[in-house]
C-alpha positions in Angstrom: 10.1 10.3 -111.8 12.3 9.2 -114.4 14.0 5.2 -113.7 17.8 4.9 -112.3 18.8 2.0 -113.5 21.6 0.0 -111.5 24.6 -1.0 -111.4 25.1 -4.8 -110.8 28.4 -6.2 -109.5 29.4 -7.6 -112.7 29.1 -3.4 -114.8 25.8 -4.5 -116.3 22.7 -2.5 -116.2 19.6 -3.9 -114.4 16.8 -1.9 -115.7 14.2 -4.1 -114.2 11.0 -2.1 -113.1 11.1 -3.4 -109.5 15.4 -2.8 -108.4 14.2 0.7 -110.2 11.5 1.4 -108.1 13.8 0.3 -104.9 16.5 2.3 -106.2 14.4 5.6 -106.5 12.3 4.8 -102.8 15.9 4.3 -101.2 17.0 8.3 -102.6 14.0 9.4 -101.6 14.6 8.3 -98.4 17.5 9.8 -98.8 16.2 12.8 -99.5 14.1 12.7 -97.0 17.0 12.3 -94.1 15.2 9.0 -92.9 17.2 5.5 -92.4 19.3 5.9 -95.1 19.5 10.1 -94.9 23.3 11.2 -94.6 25.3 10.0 -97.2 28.3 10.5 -95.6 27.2 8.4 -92.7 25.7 5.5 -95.2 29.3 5.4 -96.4 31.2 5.0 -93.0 28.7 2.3 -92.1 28.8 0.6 -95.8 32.7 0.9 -95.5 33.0 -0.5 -91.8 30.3 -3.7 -91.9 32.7 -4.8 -95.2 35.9 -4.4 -93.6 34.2 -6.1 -90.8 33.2 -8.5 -92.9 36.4 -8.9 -94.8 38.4 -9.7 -91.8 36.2 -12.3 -90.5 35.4 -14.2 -94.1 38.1 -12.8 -96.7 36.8 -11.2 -99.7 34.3 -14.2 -100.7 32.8 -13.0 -97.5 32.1 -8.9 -99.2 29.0 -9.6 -101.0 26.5 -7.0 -101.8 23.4 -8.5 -99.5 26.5 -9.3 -96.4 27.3 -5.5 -96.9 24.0 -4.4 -97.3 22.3 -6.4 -94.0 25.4 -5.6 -91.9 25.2 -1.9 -92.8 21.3 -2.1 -92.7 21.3 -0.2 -96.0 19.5 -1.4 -99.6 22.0 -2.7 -102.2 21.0 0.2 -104.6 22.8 2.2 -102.3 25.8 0.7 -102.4 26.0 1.1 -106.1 25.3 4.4 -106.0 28.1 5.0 -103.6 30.7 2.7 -105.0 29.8 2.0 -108.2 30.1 -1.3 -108.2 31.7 -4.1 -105.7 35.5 -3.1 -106.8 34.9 0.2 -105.8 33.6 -0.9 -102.4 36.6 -3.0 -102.1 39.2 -0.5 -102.7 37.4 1.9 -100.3 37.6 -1.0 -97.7 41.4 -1.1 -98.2 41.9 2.2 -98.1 39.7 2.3 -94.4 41.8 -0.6 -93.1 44.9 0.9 -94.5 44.4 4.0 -92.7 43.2 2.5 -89.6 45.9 0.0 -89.2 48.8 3.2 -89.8 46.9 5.6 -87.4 46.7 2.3 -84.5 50.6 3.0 -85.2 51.8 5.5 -83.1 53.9 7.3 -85.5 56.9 8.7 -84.6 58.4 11.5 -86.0 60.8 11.1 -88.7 64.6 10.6 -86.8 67.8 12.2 -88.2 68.8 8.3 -89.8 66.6 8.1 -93.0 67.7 4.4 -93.4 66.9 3.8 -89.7 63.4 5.3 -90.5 63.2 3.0 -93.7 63.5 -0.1 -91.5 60.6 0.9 -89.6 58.4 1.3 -92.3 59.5 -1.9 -94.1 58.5 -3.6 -90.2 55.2 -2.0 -90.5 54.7 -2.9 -93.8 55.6 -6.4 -92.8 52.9 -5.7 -89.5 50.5 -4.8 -92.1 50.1 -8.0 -93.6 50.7 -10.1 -91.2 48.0 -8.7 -88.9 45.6 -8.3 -91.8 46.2 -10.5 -94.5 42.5 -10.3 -96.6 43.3 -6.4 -96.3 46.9 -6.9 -97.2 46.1 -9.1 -100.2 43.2 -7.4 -102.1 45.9 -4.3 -101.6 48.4 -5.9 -102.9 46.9 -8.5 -105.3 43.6 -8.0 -105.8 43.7 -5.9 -108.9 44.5 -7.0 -112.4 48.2 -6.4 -113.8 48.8 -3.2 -114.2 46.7 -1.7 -112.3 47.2 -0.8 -108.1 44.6 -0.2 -105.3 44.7 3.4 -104.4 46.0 2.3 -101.1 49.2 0.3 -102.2 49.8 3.7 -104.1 49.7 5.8 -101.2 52.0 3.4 -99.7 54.2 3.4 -102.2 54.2 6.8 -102.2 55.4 7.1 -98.9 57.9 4.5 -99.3 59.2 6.3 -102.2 59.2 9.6 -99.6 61.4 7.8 -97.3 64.0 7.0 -100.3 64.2 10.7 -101.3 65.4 11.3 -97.6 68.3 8.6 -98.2 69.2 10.3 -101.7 69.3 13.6 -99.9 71.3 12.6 -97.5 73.9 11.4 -99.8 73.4 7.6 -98.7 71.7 6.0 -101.9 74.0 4.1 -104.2 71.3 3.7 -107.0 68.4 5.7 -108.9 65.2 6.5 -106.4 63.1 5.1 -108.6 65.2 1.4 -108.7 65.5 1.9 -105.5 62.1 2.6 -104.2 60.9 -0.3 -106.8 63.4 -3.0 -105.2 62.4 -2.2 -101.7 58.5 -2.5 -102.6 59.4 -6.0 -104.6 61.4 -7.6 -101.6 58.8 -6.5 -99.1 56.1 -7.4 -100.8 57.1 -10.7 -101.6 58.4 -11.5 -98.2 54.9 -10.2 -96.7 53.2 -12.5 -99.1 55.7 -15.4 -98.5 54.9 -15.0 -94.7 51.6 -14.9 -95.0 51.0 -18.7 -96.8 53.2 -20.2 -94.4 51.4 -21.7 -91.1 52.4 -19.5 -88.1 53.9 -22.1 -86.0 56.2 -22.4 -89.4 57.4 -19.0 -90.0 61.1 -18.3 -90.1 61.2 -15.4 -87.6 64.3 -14.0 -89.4 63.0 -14.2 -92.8 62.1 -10.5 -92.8 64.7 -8.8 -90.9 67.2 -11.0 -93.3 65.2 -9.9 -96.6 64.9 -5.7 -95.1 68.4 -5.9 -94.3 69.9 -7.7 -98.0 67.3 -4.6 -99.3 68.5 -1.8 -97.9 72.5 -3.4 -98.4 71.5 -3.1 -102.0 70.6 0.8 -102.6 72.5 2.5 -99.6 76.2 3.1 -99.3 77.4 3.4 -95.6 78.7 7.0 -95.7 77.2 9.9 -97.6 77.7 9.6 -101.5 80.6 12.8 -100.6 82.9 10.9 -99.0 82.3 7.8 -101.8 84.0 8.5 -105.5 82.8 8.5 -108.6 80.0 10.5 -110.2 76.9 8.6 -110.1 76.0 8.7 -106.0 77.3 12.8 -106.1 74.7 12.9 -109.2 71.9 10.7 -107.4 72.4 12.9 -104.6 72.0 15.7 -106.1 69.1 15.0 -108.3 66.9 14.5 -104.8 67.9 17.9 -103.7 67.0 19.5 -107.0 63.2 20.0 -106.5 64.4 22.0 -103.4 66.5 25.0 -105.5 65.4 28.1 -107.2 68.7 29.0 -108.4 67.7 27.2 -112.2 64.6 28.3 -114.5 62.4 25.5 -115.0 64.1 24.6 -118.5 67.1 24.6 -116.8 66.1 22.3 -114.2 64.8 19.8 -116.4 67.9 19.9 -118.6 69.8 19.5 -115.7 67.8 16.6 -114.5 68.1 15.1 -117.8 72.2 15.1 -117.6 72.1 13.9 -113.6 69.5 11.2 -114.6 72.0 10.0 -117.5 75.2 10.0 -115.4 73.2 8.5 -112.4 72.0 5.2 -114.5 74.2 5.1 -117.3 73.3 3.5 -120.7 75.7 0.2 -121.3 78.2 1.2 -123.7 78.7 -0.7 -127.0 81.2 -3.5 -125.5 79.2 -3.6 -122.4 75.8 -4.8 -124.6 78.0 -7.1 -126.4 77.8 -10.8 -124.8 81.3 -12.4 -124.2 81.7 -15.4 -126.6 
């Protein structure tokens, strides 16, 4: 049988004869349906013993040989799964991410989009608070640039719950300002929380921080009854996916005019610094 080589933690190759030889006797197992047989179930039990193990120790606590005799798996099969320990780490975030919104009894979206955006800003808040290893390898534990695929799916839905305020005629700047203000303050006050000792914690800090957030984008009465151009034109941009009156060109051309009068360009005098 030809070698496998594997993957070590830090991308290189180890092509030594004997982690081969365990590499290819743990797929044959595999093959085989003994211990390690369902690959499906090797990766449930891989990604529960590291979360376990994450919330216990923190991340220093996620090494291969923890996973791997918590699991009761080889490591060559952890590699072969994740890739290497980043991508057992994101998968871990994304288990505890999704475990932690379905222990949330959702409720059903009300008829106040910027009530519904102070609930999820409090469960973002619960998040990290209740899980803060999870909460900052989410959050922080990737290089600049670069987010966990769970603080994208957040974000995703954050940015959901800001295309219900534009649509309802309540959001006094871009979405995408908006949604990327929102994630800032909350993230930061999670983070802020979260290195101060608990009997120290300012138990208004958040609601004070949410509130100063959402003063920021929303207008107290739909963007109609406000005048001007550039609520009407963020409001109407939102509802734009949502007609088929315009041809796709004209769509995007007409995006193109609501995105300009929504976040206009400082004029000449504007750019100009006062003396």
């Amino acid at each position: 049988m030809e070698r496998e080589d594997v993957i070590a933690p830090d991308g290189n190759h180890d092509a030594s004869h004997g982690a081969s030889h365990e590499t290819n006797h743990d797929a044959n197992r595999d093959r085989d349906g003994n211990r390690d047989g369902n690959r499906d179930g090797n990766r449930d039990r891989i990604v529960a013993a590291a979360a376990r193990l994450l919330s216990d120790g923190g991340p220093d606590a996620v090494s291969t040989r923890a996973v791997s005799s918590a699991a009761g798996v080889q490591p060559p099969t952890i590699y072969r799964l994740f890739g290497d320990k980043q991508g057992l780490l994101d998968a871990v975030v994304a288990y505890g991410f999704t475990e932690y919104v379905n222990s949330k009894n959702a409720e059903e979206p009300t008829d106040d989009p910027v009530e519904d955006l102070r609930a999820g800003w409090d469960q973002h808040i619960g998040l990290g608070l209740a899980n803060p290893a999870l909460y900052s390898l989410m959050y922080g534990g990737h290089r600049p640039g670069v987010s966990s695929p769970a603080a994208v799916t957040a974000f995703d839905m954050l940015a959901r719950l800001i295309r219900r305020i534009a649509e309802a005629g309540r959001l006094a700047i871009p979405e995408e300002r908006a949604a990327a203000l929102v994630h800032a303050a909350g993230c930061g006050t999670t983070f802020t929380l979260i290195a101060t000792p608990e009997d120290r914690r300012d138990p208004e800090l958040s609601r004070t921080a949410r509130e100063a957030a959402i003063a920021a984008i929303t207008t107290d009465a739909p963007a109609a009854a406000e005048p001007g151009p550039v609520a009407a034109a963020v409001t109407l941009r939102a509802a734009l996916p949502r007609t088929d009156a315009l041809t796709a060109p004209e769509r995007g051309l007409l995006r193109e005019w609501l995105d300009r009068i929504a976040d206009p360009a400082p004029t000449a005098g504007e750019r100009t610094e006062t003396p």
